[in-house]
C-alpha positions in Angstrom: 0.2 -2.1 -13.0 2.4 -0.9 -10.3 1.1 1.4 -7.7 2.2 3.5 -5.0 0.4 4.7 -1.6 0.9 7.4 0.8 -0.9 6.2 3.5 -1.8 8.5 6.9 -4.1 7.7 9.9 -6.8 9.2 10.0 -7.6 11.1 13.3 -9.9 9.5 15.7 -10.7 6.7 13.4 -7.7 4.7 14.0 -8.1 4.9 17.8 -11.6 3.8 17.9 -10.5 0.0 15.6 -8.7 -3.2 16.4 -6.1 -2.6 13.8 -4.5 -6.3 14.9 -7.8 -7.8 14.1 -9.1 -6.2 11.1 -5.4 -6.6 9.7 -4.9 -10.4 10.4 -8.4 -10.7 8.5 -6.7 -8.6 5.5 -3.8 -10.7 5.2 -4.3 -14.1 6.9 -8.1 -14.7 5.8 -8.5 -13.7 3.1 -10.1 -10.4 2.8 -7.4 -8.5 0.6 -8.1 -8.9 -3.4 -6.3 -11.8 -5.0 -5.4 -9.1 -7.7 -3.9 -7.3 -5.0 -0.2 -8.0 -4.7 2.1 -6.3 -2.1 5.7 -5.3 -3.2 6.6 -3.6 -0.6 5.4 -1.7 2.7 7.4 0.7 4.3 7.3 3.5 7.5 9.0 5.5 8.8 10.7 5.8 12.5 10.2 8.8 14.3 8.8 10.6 12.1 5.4 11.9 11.1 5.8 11.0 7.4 3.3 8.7 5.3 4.1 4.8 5.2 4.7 3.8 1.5 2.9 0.8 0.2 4.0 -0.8 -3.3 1.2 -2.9 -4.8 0.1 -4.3 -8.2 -3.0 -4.4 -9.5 -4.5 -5.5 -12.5 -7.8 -3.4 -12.1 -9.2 -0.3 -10.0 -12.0 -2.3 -8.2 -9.7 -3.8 -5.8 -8.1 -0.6 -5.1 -11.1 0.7 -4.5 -12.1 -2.8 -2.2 -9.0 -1.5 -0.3 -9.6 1.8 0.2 -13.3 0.8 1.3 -11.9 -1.3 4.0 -9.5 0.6 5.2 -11.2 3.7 6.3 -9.4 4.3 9.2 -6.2 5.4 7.1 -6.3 8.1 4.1 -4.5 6.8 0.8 -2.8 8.9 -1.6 -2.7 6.1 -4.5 -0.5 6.8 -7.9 0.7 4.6 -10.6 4.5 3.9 -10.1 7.6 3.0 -12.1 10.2 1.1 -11.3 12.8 3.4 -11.7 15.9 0.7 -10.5 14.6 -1.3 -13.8 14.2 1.7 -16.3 18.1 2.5 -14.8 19.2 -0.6 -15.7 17.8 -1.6 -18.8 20.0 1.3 -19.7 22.9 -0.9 -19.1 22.9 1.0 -15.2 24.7 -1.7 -12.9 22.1 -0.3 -10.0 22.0 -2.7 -6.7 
């Protein structure tokens, strides 16, 4: 199922963490769910507005794995649809 994240910093916590490190061990070694797959990942510039992540899961507990290991951000996590496919299964010529 497709999801999407809000995803904030959390105050303090961010500061005090080796975000390089803990997110090379998320993606390069292995630490991320293999249920987990990222679509997309998005932020902002100069702004103060969430980053957007885009993942598919097949099941809550690696959600839930995520949220545990990243505590140093707050998610806002909501299942998503593809709205571009709806569009064009309608015969929309979206690109």
């Amino acid at each position: 199922m497709l999801y999407v994240a809000f995803i904030k910093n959390r105050p303090g916590l961010a500061t005090d963490t080796d975000i390089v490190a803990k997110s090379r061990k998320w993606w390069n070694e292995g630490a991320k769910p293999a249920g987990l797959k990222t679509v997309g990942f998005y932020g902002a510039l100069g702004s103060d507005t969430p980053d957007v992540l885009l993942f598919e899961s097949s099941n809550h507990d690696d959600i839930r794995t995520m949220i545990e290991y990243w505590r140093e951000v707050s998610f806002e996590v909501h299942p998503a649809v593809d709205m571009a496919q709806v569009f064009r299964a309608q015969g929309m010529k979206i690109s």
